[in-house]
C-alpha positions as CSV (number, residue, x, y, z in Angstrom):
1,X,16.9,11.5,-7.3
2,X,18.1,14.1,-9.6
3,X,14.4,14.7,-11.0
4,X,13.7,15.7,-7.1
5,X,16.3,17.9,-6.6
6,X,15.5,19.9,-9.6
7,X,12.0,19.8,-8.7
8,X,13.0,21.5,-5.2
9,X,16.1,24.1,-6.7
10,X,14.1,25.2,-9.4
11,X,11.1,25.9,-7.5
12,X,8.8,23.8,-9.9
13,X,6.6,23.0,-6.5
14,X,4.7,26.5,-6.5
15,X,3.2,25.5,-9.4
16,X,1.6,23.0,-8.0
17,X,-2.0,23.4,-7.1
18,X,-2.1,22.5,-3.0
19,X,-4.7,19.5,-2.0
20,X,-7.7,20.1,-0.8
21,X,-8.7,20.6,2.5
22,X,-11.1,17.7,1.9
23,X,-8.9,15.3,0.5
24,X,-5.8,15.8,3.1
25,X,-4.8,13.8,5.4
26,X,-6.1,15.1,8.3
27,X,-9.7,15.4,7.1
28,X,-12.4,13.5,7.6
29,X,-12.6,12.2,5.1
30,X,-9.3,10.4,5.1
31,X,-10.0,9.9,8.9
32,X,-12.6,7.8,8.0
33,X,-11.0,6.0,5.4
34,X,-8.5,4.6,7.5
35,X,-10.3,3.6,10.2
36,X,-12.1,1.6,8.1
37,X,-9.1,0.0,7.1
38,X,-7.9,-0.6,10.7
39,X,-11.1,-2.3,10.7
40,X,-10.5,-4.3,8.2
41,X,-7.3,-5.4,9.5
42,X,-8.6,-5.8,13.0
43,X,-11.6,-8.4,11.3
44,X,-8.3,-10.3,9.6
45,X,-6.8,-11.2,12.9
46,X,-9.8,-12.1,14.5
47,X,-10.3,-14.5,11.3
48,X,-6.8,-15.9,12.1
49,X,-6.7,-16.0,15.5
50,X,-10.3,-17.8,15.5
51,X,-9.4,-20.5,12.7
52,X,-5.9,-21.0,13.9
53,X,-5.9,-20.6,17.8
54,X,-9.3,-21.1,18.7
55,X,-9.7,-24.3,16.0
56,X,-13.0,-23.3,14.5
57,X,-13.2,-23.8,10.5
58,X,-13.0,-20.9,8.6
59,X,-16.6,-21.7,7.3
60,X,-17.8,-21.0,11.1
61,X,-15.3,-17.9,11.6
62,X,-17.8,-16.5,8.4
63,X,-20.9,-17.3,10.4
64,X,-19.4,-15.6,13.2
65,X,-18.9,-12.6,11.5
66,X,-22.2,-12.9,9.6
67,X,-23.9,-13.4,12.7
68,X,-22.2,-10.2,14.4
69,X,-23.1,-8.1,10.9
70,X,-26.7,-9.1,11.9
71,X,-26.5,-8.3,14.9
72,X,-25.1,-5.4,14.7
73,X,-27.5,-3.9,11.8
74,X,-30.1,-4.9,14.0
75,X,-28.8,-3.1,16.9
76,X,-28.3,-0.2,14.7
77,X,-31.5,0.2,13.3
78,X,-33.2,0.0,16.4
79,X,-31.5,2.9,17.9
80,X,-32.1,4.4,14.9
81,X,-35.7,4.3,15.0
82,X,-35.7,4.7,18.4
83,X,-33.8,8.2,17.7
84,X,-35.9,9.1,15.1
85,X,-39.3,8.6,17.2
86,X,-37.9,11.1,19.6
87,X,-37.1,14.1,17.6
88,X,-40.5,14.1,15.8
């Protein structure tokens, strides 16, 4: 505590070299970082509430989610190539 209030009355903060515009918080950068995250967490309570509500072993809540990773890569690329085809 007493570190910090130095750090503040002495004014040992303008020496500090500001973040990066890049790297804040509000970037995107960081934007995308979390929501990744959120994903993540958002996968974990699907993987609980599917073994533990729904009663399906946790061996078949990982095909699930392999089977929507497919899926979803498939999906994916085929836009993809479907978007590509139009701009040449």
């Amino acid at each position: 505590k007493t570190d910090f209030i130095n750090f503040i009355s002495d004014q040992e903060w303008k020496s500090i070299e500001p973040v990066s515009s890049w790297f804040g918080p509000s970037s995107f950068l960081m934007s995308s970082m979390s929501a990744l995250f959120q994903l993540s967490m958002w996968i974990r309570h699907c993987h609980g509430y599917l073994t533990e509500n729904v009663g399906i072993p946790v061996w078949g809540s990982y095909a699930v989610f392999a089977l929507a990773t497919l899926f979803s890569g498939l999906i994916l690329g085929l836009v993809s190539g479907a978007l590509e085809t139009d701009w040449l």
